[in-house]
KEKE-3310 file (N, C-alpha, C; in steps of 0.2 Angstrom, whole numbers, plus 5000, padded with zeros to 4 digits):
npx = (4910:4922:4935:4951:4964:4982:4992:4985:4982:4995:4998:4990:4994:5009:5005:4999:5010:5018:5025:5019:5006:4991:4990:4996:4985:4973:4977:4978:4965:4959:4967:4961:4946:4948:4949:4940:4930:4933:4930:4918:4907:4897:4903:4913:4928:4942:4960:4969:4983:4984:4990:5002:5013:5014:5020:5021:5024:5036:5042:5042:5032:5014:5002:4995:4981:4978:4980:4974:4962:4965:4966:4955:4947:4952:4947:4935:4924:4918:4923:4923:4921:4925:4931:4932:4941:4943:4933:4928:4938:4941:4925:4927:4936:4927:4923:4913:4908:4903:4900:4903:4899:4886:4880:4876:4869:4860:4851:4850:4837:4824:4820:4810:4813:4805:4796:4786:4793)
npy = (4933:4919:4921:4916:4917:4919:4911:4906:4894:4889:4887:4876:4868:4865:4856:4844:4841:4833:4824:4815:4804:4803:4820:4822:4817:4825:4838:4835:4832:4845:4852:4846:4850:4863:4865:4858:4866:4878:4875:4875:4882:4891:4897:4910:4910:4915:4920:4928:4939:4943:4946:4940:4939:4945:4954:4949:4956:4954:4954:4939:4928:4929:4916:4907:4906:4918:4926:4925:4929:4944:4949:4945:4955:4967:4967:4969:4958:4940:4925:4910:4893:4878:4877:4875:4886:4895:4900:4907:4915:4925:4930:4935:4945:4954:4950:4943:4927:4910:4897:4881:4869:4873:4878:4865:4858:4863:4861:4848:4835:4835:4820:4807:4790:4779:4789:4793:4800)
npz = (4947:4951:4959:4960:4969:4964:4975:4982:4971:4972:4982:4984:4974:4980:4989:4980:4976:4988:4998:5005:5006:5007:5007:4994:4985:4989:4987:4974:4969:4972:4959:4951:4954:4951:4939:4932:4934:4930:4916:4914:4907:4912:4924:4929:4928:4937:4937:4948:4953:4964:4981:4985:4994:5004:5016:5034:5051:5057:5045:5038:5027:5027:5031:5022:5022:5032:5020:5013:5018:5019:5005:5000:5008:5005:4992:4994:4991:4996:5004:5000:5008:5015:5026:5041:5050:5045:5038:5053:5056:5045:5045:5060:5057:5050:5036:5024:5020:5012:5017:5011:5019:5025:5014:5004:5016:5015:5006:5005:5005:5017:5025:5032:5038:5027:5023:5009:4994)
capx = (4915:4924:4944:4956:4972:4989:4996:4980:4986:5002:4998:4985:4999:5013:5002:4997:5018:5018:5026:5012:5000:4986:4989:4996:4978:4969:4980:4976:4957:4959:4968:4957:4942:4947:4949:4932:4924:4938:4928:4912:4904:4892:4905:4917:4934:4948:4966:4970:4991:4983:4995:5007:5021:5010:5024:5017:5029:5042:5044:5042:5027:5009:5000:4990:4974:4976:4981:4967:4956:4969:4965:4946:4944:4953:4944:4928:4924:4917:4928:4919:4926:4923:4936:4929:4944:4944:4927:4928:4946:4936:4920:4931:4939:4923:4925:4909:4908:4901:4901:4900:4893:4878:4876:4877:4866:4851:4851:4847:4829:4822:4816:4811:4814:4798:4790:4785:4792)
capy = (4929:4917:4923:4913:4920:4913:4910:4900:4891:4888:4881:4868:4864:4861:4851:4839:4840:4833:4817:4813:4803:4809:4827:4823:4818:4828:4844:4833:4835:4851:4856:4844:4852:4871:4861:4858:4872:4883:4871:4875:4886:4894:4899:4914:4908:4922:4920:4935:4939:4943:4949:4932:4939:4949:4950:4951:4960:4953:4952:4935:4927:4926:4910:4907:4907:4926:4931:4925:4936:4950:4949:4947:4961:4971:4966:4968:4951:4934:4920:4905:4889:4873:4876:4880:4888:4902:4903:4910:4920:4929:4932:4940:4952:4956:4947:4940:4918:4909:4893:4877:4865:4877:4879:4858:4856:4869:4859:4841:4834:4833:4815:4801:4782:4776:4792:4793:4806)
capz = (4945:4954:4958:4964:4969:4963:4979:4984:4968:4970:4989:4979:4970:4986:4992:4974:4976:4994:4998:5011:4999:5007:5006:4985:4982:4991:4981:4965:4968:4971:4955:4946:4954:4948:4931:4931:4937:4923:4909:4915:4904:4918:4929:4925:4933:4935:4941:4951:4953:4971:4986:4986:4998:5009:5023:5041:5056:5058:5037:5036:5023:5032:5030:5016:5023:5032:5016:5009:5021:5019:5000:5000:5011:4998:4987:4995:4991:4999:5003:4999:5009:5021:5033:5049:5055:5040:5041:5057:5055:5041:5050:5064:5052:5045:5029:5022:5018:5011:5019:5007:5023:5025:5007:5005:5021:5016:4998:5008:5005:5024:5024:5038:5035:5027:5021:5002:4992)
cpx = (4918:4933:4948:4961:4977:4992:4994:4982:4991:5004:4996:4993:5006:5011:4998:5004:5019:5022:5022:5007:4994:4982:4990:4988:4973:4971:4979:4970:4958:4960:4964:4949:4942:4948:4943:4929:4928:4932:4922:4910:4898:4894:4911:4922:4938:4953:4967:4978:4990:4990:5000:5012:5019:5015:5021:5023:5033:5046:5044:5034:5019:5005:4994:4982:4974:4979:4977:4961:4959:4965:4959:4943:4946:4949:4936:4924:4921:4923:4923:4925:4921:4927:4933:4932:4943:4938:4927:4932:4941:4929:4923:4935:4935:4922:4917:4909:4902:4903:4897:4896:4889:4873:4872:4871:4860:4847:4847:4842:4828:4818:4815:4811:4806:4793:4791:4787:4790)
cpy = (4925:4917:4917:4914:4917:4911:4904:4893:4887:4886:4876:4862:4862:4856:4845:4838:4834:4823:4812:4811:4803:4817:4826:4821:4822:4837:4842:4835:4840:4854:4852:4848:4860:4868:4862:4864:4879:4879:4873:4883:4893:4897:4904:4914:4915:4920:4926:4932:4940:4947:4943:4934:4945:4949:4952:4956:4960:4950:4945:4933:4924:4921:4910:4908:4917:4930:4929:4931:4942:4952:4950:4953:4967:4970:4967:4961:4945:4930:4915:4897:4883:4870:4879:4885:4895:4904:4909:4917:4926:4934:4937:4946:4954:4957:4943:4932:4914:4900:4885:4871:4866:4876:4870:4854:4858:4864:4851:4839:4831:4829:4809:4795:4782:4781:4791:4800:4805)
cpz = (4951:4954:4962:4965:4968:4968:4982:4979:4969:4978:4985:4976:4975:4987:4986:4975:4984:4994:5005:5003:5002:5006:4997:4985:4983:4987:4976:4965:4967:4964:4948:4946:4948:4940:4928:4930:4930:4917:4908:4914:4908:4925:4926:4932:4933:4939:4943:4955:4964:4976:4990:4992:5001:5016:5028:5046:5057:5049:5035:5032:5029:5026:5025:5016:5027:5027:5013:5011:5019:5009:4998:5002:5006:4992:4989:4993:4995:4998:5006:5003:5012:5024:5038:5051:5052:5040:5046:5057:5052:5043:5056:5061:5048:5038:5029:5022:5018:5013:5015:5011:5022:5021:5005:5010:5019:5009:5001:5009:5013:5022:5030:5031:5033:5022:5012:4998:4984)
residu = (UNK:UNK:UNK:UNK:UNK:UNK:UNK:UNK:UNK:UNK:UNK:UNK:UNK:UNK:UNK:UNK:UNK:UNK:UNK:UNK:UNK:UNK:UNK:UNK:UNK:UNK:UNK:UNK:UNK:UNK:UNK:UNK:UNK:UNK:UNK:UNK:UNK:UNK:UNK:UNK:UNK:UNK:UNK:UNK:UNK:UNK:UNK:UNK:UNK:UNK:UNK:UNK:UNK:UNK:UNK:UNK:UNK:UNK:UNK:UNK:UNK:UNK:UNK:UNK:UNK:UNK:UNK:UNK:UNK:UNK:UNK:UNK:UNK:UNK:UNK:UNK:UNK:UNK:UNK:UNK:UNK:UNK:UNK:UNK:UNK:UNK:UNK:UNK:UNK:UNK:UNK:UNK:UNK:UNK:UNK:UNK:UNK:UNK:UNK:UNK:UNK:UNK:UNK:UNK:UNK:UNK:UNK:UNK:UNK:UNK:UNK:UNK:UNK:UNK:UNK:UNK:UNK)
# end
């Protein structure tokens, strides 16, 4: 299954709110994308209540991306992305990833100008 935590949500959805009209579209893709991929028969979506108010040290709320690793690793899980930075964070905390460049990159027909496929 593919999980997605509410709080991941309910950033997407700040950020479709955003008065930067680059950042609104780019949160509209997004909630348009999990639209998709929710519709798509082939794919078993799940909203997960997840660990949304995960407080860090000094009790104030940690950043949505280390609670995304906080939560995956509980969950034993992969965090599937194509943020570099998370990628890595994840990686450094022994979290597994699934990196969407890689996957996207491996998929690419290796071709020259000219050849015949």
């Amino acid at each position: 299954p593919l999980i997605i935590p509410r709080f991941v949500l309910q950033e997407l959805q700040a950020v479709a709110d955003s008065s930067d009209k680059l950042k609104r579209n780019r949160g509209r893709r997004g909630l348009d994308v999990l639209k998709r991929l929710q519709s798509n028969p082939r794919i078993e979506l799940q909203m997960h209540e997840g660990s949304a108010g995960v407080p860090d040290k000094s009790g104030e709320r940690v950043r949505v991306d280390e609670r995304l690793v906080l939560f995956t690793k509980a969950l034993g899980a992969r965090v599937v992305t194509n943020d570099f930075n998370l990628n890595k964070i994840a990686q450094l905390q022994g979290v597994d990833v699934i990196n969407l460049n890689e996957v996207a990159n491996s998929l690419k027909t290796v071709a020259l100008p000219g050849e015949y496929l």
